[in-house]
PDBQT receptor file of N, H, CA, C and O in Angstrom, charges set to zero:
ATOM      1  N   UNK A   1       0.843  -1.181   0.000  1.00  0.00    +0.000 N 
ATOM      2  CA  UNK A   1       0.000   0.000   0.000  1.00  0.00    +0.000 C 
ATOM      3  C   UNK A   1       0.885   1.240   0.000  1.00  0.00    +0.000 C 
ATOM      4  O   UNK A   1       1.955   1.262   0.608  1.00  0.00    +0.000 OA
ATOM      5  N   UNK A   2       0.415   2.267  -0.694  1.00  0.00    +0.000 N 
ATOM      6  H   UNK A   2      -0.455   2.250  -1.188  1.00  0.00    +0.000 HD
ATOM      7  CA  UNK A   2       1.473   3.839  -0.664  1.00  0.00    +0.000 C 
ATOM      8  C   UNK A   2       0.561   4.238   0.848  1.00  0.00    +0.000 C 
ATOM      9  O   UNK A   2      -0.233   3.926   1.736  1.00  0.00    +0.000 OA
ATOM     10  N   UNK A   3       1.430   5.146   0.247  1.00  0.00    +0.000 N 
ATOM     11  H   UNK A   3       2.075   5.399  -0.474  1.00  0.00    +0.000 HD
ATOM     12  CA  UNK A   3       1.061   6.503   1.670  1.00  0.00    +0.000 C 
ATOM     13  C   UNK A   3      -0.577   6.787   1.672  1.00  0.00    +0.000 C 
ATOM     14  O   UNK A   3      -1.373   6.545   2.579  1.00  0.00    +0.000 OA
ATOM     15  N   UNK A   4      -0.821   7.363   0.403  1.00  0.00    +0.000 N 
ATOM     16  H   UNK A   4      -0.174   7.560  -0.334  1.00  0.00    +0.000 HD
ATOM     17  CA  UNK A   4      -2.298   7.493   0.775  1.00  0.00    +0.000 C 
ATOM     18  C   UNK A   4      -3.508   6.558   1.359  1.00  0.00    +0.000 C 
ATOM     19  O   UNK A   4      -4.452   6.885   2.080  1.00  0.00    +0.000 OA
ATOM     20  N   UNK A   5      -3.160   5.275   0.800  1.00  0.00    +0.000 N 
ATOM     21  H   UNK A   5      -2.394   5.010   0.215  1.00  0.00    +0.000 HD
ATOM     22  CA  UNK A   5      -4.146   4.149   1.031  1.00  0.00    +0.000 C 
ATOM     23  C   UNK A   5      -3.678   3.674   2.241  1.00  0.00    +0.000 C 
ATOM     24  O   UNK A   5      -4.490   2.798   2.540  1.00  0.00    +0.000 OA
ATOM     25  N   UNK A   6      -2.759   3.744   3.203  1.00  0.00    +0.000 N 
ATOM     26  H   UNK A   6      -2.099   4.456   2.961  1.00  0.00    +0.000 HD
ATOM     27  CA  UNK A   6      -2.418   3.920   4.303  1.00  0.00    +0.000 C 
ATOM     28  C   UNK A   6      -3.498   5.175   5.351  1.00  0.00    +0.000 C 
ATOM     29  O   UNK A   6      -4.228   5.158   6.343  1.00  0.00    +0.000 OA
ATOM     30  N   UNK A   7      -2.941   6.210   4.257  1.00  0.00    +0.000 N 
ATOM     31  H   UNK A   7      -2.349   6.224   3.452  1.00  0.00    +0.000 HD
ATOM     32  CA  UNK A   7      -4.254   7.281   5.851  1.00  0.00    +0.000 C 
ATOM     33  C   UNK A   7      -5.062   6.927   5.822  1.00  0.00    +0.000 C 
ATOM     34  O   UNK A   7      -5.669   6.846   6.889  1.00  0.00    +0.000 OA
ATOM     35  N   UNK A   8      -5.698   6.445   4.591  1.00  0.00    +0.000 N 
ATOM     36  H   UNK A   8      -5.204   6.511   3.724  1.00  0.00    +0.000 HD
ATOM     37  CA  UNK A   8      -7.272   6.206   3.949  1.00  0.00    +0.000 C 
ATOM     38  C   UNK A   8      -7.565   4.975   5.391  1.00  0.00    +0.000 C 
ATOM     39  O   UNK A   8      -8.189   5.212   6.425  1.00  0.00    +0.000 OA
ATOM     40  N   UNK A   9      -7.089   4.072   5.115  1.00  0.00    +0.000 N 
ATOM     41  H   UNK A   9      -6.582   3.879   4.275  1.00  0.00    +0.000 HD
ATOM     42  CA  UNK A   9      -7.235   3.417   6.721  1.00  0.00    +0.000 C 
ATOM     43  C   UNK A   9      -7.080   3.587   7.914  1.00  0.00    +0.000 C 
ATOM     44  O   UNK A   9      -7.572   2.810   8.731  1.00  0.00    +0.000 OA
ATOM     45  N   UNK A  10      -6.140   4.967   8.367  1.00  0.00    +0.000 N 
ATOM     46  H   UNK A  10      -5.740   5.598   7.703  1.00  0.00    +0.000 HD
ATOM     47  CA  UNK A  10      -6.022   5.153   9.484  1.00  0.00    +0.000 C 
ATOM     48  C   UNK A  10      -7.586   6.132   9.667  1.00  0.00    +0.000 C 
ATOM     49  O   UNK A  10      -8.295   5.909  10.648  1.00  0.00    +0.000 OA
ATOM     50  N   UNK A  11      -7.878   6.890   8.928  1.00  0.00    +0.000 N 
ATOM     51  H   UNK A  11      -7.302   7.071   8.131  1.00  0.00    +0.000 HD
ATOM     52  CA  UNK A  11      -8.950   7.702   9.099  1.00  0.00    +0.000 C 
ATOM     53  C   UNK A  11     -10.157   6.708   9.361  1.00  0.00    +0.000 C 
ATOM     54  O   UNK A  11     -10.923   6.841  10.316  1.00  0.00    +0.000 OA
ATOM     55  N   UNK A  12     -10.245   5.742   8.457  1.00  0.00    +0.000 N 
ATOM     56  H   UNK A  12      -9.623   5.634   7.682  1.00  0.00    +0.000 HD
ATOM     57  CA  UNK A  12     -11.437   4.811   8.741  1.00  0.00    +0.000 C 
ATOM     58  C   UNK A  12     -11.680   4.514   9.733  1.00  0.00    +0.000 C 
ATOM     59  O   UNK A  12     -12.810   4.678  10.194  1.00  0.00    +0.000 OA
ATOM     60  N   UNK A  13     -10.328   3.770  10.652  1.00  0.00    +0.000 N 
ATOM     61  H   UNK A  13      -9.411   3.637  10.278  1.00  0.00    +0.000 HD
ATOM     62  CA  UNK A  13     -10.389   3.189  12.093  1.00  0.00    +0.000 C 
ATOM     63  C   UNK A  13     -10.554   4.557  12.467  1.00  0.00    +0.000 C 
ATOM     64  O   UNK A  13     -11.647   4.514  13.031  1.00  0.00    +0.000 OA
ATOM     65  N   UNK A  14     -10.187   5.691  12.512  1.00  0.00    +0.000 N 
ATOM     66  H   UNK A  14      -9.299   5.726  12.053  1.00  0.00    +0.000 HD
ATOM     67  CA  UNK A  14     -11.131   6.328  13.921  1.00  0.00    +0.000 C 
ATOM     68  C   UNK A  14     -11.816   6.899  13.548  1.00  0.00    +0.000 C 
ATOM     69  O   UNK A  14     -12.050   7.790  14.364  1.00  0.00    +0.000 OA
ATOM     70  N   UNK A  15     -12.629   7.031  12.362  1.00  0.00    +0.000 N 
ATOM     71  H   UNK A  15     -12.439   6.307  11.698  1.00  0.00    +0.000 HD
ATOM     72  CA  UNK A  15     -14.146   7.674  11.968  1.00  0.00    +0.000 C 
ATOM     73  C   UNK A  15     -14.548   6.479  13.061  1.00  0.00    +0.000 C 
ATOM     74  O   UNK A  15     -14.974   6.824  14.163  1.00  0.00    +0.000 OA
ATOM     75  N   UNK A  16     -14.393   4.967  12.710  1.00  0.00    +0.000 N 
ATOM     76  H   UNK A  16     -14.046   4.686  11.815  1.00  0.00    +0.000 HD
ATOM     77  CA  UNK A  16     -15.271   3.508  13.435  1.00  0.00    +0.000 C 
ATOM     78  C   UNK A  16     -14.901   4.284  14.843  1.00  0.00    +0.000 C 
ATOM     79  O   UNK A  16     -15.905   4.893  15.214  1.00  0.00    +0.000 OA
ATOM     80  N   UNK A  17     -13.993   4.433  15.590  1.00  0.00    +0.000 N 
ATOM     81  H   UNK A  17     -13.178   3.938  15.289  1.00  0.00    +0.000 HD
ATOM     82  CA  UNK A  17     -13.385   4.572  16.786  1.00  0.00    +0.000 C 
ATOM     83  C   UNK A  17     -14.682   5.736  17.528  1.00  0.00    +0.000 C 
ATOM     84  O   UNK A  17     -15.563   5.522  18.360  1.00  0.00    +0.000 OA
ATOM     85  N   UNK A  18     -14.343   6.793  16.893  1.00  0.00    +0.000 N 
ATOM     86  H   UNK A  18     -13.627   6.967  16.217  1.00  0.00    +0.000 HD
ATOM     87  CA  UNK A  18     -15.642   7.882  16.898  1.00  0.00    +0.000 C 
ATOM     88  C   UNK A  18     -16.774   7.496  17.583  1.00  0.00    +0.000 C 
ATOM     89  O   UNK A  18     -17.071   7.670  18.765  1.00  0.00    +0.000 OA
ATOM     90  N   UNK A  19     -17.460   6.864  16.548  1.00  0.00    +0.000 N 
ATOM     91  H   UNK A  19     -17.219   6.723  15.587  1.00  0.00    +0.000 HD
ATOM     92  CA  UNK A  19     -19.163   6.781  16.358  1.00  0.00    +0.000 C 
ATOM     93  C   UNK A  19     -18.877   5.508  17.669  1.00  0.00    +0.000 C 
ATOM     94  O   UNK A  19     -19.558   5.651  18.685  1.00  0.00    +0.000 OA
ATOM     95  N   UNK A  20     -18.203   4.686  17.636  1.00  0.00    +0.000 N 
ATOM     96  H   UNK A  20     -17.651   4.570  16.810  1.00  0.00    +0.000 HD
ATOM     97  CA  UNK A  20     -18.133   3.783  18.735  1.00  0.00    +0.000 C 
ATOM     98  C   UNK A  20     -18.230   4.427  19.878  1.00  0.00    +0.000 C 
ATOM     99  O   UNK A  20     -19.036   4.041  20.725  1.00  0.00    +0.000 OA
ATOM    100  N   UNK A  21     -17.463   5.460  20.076  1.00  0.00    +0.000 N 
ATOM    101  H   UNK A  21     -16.809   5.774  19.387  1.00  0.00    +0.000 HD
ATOM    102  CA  UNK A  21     -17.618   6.031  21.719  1.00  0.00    +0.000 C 
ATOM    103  C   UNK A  21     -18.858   6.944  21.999  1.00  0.00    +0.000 C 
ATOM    104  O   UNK A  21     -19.361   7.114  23.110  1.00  0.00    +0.000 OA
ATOM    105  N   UNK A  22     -19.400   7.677  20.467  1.00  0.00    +0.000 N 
ATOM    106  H   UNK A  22     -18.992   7.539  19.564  1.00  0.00    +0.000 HD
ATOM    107  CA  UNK A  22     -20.482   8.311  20.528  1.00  0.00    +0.000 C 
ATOM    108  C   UNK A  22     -21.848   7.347  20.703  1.00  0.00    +0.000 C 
ATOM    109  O   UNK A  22     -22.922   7.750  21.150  1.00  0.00    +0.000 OA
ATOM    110  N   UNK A  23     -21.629   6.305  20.355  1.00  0.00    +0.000 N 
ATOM    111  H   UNK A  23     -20.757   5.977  19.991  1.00  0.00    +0.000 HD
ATOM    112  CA  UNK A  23     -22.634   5.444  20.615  1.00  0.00    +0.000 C 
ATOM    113  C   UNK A  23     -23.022   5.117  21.816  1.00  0.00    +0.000 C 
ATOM    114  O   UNK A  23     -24.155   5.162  22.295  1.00  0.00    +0.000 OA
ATOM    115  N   UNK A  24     -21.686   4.666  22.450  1.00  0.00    +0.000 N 
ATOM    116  H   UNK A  24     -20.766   4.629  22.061  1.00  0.00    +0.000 HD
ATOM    117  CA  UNK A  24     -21.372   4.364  23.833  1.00  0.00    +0.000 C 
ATOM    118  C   UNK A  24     -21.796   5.280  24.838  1.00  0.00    +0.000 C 
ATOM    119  O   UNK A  24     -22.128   4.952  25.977  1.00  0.00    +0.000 OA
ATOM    120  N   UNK A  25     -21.777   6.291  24.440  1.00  0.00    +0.000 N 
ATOM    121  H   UNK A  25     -21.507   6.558  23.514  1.00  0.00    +0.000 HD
ATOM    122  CA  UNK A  25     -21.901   7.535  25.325  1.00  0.00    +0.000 C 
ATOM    123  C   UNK A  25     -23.294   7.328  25.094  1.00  0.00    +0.000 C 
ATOM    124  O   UNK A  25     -23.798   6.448  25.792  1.00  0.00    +0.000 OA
ATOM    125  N   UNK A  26     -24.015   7.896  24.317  1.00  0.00    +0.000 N 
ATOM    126  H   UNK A  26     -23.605   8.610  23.750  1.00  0.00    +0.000 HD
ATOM    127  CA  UNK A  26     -25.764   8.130  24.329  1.00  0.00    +0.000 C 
ATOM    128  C   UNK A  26     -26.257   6.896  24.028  1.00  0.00    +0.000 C 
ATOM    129  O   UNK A  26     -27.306   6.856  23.386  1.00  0.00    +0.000 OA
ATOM    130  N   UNK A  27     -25.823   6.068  24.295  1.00  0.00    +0.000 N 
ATOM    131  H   UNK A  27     -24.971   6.101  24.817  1.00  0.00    +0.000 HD
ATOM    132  CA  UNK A  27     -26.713   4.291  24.311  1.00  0.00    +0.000 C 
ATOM    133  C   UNK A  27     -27.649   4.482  22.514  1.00  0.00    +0.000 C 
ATOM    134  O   UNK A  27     -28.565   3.790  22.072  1.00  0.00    +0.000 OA
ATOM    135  N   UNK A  28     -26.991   5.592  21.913  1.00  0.00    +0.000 N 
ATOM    136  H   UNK A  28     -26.246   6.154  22.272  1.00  0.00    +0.000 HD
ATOM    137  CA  UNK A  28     -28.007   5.158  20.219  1.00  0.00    +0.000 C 
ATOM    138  C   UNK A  28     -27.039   4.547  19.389  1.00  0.00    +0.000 C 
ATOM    139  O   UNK A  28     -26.048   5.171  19.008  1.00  0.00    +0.000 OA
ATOM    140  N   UNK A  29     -27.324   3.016  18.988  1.00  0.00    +0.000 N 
ATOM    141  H   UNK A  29     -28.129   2.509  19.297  1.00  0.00    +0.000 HD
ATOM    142  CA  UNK A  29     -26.856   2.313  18.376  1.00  0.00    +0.000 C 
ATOM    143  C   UNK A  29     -26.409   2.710  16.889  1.00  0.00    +0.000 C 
ATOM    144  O   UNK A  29     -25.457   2.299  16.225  1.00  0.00    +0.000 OA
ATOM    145  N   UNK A  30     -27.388   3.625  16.591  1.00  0.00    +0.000 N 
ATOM    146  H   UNK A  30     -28.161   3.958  17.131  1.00  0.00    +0.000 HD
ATOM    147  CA  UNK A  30     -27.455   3.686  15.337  1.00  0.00    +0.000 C 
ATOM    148  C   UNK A  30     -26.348   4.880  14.564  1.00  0.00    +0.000 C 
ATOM    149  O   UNK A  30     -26.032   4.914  13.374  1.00  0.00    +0.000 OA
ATOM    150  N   UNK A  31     -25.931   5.751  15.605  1.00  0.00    +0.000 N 
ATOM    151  H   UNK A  31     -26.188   5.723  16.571  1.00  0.00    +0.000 HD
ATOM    152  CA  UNK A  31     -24.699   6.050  14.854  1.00  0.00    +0.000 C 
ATOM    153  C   UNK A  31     -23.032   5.376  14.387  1.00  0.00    +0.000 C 
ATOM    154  O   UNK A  31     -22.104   5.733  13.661  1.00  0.00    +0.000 OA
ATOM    155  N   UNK A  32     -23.327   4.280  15.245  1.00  0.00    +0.000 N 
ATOM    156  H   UNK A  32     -24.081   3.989  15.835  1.00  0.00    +0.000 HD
ATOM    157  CA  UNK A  32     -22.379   3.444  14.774  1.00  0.00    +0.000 C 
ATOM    158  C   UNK A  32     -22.859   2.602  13.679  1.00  0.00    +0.000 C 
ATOM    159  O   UNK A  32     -22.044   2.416  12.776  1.00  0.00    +0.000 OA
ATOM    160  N   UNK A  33     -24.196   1.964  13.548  1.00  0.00    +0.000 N 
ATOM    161  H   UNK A  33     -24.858   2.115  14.282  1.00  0.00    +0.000 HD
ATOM    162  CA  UNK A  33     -24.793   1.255  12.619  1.00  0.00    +0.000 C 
ATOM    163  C   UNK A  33     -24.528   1.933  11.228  1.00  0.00    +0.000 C 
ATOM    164  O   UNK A  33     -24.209   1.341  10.197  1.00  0.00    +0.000 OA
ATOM    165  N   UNK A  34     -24.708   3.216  11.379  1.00  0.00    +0.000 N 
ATOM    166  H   UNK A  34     -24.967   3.697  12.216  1.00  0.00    +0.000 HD
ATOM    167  CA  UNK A  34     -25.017   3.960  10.172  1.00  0.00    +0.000 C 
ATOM    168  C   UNK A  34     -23.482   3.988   9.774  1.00  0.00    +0.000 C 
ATOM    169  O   UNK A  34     -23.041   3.653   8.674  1.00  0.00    +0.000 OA
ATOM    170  N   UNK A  35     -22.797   4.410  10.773  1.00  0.00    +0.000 N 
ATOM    171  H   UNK A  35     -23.155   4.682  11.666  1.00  0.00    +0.000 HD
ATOM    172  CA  UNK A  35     -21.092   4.544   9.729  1.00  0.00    +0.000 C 
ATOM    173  C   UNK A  35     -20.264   3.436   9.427  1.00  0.00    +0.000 C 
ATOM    174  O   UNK A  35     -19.098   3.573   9.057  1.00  0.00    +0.000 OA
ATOM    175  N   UNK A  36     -21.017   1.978   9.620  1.00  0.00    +0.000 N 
ATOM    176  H   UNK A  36     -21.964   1.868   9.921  1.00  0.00    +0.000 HD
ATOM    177  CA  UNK A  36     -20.254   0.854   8.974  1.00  0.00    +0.000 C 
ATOM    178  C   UNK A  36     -20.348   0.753   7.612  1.00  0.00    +0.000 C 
ATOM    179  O   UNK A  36     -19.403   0.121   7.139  1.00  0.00    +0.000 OA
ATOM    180  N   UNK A  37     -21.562   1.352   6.390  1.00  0.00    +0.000 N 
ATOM    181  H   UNK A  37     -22.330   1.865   6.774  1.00  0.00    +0.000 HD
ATOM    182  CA  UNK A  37     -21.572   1.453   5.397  1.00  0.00    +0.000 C 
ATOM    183  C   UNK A  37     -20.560   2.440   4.534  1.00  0.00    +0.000 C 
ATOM    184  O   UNK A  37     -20.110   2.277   3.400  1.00  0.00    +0.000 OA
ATOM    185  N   UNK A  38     -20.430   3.148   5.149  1.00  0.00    +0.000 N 
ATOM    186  H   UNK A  38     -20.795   3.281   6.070  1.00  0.00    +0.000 HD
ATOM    187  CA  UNK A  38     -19.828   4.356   4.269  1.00  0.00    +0.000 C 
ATOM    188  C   UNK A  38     -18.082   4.387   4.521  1.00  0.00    +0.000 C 
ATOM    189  O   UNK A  38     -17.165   4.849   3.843  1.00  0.00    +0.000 OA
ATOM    190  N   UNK A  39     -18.136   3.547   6.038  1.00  0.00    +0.000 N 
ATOM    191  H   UNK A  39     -18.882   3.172   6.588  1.00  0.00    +0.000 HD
ATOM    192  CA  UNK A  39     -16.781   2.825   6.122  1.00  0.00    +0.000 C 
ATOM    193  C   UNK A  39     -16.147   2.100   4.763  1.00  0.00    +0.000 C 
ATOM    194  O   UNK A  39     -15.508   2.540   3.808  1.00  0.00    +0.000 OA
ATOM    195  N   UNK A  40     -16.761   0.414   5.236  1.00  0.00    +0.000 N 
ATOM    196  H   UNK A  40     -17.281   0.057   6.012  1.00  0.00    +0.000 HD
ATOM    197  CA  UNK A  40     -16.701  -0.444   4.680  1.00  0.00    +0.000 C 
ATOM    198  C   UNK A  40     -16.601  -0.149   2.966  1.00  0.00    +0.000 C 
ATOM    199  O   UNK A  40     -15.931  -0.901   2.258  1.00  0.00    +0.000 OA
ATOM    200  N   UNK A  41     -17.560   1.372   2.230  1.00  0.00    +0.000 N 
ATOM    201  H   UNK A  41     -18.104   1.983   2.805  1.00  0.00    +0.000 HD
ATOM    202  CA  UNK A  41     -17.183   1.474   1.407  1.00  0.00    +0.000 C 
ATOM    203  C   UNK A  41     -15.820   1.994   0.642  1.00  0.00    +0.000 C 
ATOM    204  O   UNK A  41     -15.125   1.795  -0.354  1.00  0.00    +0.000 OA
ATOM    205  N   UNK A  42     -15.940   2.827   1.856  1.00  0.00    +0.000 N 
ATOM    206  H   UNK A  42     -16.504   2.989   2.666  1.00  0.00    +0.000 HD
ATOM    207  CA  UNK A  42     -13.918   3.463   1.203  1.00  0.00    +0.000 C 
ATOM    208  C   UNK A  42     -13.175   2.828   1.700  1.00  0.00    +0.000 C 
ATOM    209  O   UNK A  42     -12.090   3.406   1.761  1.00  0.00    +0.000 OA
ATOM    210  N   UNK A  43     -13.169   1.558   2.264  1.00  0.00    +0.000 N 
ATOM    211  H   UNK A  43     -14.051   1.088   2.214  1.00  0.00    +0.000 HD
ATOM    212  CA  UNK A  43     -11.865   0.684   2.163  1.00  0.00    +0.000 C 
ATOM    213  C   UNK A  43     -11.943  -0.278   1.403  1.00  0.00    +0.000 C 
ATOM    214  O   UNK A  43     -10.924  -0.869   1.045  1.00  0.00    +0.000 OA
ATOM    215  N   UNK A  44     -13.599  -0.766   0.851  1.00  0.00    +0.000 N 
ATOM    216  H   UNK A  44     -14.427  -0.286   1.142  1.00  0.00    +0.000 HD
ATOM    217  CA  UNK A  44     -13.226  -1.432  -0.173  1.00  0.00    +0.000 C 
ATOM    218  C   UNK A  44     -12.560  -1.092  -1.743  1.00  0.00    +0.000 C 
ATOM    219  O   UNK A  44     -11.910  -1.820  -2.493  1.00  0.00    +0.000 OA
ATOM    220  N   UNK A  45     -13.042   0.412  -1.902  1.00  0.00    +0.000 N 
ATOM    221  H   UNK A  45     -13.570   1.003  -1.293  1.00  0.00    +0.000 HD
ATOM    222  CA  UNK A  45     -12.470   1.377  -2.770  1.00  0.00    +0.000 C 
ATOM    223  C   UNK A  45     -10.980   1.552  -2.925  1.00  0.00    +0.000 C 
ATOM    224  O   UNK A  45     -10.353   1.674  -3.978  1.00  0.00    +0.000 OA
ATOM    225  N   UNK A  46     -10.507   1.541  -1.638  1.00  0.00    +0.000 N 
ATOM    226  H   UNK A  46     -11.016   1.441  -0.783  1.00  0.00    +0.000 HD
ATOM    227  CA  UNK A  46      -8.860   1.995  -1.072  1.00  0.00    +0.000 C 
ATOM    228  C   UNK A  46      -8.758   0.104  -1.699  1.00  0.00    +0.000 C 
ATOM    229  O   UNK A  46      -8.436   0.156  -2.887  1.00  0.00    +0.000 OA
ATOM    230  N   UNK A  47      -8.918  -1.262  -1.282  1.00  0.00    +0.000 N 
ATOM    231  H   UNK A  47      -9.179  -1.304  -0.318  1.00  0.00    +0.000 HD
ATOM    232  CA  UNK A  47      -8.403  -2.129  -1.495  1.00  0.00    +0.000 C 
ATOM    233  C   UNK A  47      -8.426  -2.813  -2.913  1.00  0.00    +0.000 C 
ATOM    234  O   UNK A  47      -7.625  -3.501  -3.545  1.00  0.00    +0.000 OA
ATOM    235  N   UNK A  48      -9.748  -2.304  -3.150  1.00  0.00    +0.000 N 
ATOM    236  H   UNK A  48     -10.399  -1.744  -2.637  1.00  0.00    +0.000 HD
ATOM    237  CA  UNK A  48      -9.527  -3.067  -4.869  1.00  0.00    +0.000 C 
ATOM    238  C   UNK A  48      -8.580  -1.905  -5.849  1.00  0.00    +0.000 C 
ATOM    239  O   UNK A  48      -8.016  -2.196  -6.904  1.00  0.00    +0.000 OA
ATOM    240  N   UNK A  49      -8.584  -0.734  -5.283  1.00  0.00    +0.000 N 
ATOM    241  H   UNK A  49      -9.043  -0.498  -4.426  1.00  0.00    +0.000 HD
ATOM    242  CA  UNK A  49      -7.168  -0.324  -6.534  1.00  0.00    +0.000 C 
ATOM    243  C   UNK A  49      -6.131  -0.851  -6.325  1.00  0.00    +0.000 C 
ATOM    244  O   UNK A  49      -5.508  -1.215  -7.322  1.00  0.00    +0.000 OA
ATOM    245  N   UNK A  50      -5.505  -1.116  -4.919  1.00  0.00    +0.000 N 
ATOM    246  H   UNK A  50      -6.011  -0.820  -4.108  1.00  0.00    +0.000 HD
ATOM    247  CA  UNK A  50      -4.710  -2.290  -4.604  1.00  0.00    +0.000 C 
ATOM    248  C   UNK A  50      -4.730  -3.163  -5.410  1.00  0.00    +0.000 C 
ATOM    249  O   UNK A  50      -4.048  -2.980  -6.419  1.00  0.00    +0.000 OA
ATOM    250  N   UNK A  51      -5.531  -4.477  -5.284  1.00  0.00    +0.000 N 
ATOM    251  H   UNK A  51      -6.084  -4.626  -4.465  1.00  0.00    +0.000 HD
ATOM    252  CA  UNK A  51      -5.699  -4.939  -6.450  1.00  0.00    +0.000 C 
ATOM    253  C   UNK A  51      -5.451  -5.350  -7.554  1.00  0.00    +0.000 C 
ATOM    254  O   UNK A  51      -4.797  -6.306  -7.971  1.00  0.00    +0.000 OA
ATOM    255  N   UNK A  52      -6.495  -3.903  -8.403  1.00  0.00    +0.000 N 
ATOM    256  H   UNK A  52      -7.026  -3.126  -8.065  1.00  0.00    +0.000 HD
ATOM    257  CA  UNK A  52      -5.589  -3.753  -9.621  1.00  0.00    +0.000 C 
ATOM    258  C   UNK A  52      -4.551  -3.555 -10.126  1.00  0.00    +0.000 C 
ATOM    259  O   UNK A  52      -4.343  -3.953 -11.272  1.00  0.00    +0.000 OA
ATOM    260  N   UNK A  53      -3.821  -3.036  -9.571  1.00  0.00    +0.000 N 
ATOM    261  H   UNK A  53      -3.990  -2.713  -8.640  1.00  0.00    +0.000 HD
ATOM    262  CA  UNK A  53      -2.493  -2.418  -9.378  1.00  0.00    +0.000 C 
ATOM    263  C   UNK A  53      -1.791  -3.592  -9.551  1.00  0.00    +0.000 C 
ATOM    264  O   UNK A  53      -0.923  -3.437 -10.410  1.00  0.00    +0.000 OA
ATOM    265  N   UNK A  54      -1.822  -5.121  -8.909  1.00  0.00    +0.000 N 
ATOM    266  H   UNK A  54      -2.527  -5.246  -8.211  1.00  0.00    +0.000 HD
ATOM    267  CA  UNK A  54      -1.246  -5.834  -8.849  1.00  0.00    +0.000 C 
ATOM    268  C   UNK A  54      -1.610  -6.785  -9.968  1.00  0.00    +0.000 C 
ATOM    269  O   UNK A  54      -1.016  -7.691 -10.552  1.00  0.00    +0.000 OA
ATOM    270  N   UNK A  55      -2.842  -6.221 -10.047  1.00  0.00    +0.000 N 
ATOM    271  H   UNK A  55      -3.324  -5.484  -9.573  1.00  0.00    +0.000 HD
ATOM    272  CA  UNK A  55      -3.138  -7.723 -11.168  1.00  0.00    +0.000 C 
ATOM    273  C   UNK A  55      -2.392  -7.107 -12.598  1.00  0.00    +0.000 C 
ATOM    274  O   UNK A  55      -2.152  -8.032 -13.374  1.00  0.00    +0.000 OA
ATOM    275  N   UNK A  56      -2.025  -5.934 -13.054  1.00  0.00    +0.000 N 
ATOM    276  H   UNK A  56      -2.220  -5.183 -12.424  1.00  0.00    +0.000 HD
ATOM    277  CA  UNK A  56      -1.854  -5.559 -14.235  1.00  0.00    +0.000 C 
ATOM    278  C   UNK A  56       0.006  -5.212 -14.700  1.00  0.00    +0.000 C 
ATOM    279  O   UNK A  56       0.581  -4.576 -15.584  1.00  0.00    +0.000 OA
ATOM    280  N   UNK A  57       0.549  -6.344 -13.107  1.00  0.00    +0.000 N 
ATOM    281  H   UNK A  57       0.082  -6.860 -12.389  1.00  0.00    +0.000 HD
ATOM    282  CA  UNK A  57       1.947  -6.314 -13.139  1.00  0.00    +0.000 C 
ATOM    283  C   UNK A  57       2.014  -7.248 -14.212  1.00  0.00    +0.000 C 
ATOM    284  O   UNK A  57       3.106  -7.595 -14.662  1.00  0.00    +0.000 OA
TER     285      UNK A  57
């Protein structure tokens, strides 16, 4: 992975980190519920250019 697709994951874990303690704090599930999608999407984004990258060595 370069540098960028590196932050791209560090930011993810504490956007998750975030909404986890905000959840925690006001017992509403659902702000953590809600940011596993939009997670899960930019790291699958960040991993399949990975990926490609490799498949087109």
């Amino acid at each position: 992975m370069n540098k960028h697709q590196k932050r791209t994951v560090y930011i993810s874990i504490i956007a998750l980190a975030f909404f986890l303690v905000l959840s925690l704090l006001t017992q509403q599930w659902g702000f953590f519920l809600w940011s596993l999608l939009p997670v899960f999407i930019v790291l699958m984004t960040t991993f399949s250019t990975t990926i490609d990258k490799r498949n087109k060595r």
